[in-house]
C-alpha positions in Angstrom: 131.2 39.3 102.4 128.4 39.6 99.8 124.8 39.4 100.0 123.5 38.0 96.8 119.8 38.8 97.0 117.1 37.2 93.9 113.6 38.3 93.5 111.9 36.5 91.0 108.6 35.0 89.5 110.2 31.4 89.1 108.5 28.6 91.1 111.7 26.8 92.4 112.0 23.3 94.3 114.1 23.0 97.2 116.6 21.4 95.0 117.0 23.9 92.6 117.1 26.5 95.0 119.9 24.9 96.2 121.5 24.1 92.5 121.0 27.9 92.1 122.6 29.1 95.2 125.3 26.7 94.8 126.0 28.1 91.3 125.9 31.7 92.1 128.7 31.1 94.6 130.9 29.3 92.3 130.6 31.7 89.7 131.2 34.7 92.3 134.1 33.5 93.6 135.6 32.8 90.3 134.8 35.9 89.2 135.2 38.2 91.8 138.5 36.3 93.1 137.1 35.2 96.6 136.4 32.3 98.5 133.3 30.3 99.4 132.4 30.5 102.6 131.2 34.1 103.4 129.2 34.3 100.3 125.4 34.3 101.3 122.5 33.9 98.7 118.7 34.6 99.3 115.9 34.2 96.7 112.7 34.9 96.8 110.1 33.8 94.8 107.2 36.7 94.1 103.8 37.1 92.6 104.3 38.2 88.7 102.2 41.2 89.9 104.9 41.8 92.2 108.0 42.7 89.9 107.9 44.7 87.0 110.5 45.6 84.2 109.7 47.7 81.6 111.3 46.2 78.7 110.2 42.5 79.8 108.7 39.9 77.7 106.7 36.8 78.2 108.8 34.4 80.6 109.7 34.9 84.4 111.5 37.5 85.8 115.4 37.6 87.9 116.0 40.9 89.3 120.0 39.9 91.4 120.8 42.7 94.3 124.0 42.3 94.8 125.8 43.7 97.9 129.5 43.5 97.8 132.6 45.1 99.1 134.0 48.4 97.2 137.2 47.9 95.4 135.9 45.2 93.0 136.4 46.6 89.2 134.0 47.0 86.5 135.5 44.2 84.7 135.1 41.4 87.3 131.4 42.5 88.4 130.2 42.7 85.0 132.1 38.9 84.1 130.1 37.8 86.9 126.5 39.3 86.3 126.7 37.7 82.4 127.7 34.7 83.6 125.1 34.7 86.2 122.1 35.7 83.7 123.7 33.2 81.2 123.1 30.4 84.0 119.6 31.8 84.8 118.3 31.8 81.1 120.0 28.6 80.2 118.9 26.7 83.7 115.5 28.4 84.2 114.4 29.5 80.5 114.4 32.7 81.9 114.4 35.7 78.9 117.7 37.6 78.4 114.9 40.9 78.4 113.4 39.8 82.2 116.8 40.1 84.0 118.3 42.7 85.9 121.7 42.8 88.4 122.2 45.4 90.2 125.6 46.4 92.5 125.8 48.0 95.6 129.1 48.5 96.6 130.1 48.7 100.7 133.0 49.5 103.0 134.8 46.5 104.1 134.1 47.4 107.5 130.1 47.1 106.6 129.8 44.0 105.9 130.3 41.5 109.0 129.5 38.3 110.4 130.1 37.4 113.9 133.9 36.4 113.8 134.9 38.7 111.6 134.4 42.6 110.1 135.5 42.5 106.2 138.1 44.4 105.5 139.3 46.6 101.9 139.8 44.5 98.7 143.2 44.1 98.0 142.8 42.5 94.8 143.8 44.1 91.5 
């Protein structure tokens, strides 16, 4: 039951919000072996005063939060943050320098919706 969160300096449309979101599930349930449906995606767009990195460079900036379930390996997070920031700097000319991903991982049992209370990964 992840919470993908994005801050970033971009200036997205609607659709490409969308096109983003829609994206960043695909490639986390591939990676991450899951399904669709309890994947939820935020982004917010901020002020360039607003996010800072020290080792950024001219361009926009993507910092990714992501809240998942413990039990995932390094392996499959880090297949999905690369292919995430590959799809942000080819998509959105956004510099390999001006992203970030960060993991939090969670209980199963912290992470609910209203029909349901995640449970343990059980994959590998």
């Amino acid at each position: 039951m992840p919470l993908l969160q994005f801050d970033t300096t971009l200036s997205l449309s609607a659709e490409e919000k969308t096109a983003l979101a829609d994206r960043v599930t695909e490639l986390y349930t591939t990676e991450m072996a899951t399904t669709a449906g309890h994947v939820a995606v935020t982004i917010r767009e901020r002020e360039s005063a607003d996010l800072h990195l020290g080792r950024a460079v001219e361009g926009p900036l993507v910092f990714l939060d992501a809240e998942i379930r413990r039990g995932r390996p390094f392996d499959r997070k880090r297949a999905f943050a690369v292919a995430t920031m590959a799809f942000l700097g080819e998509t959105f000319d956004v510099p390999d320098e001006n992203m970030k991903v960060v993991f939090t991982d969670h209980p199963g049992k912290s992470m609910m919706g209203v029909d349901r209370v995640g449970g343990e990964w059980d994959g590998e």
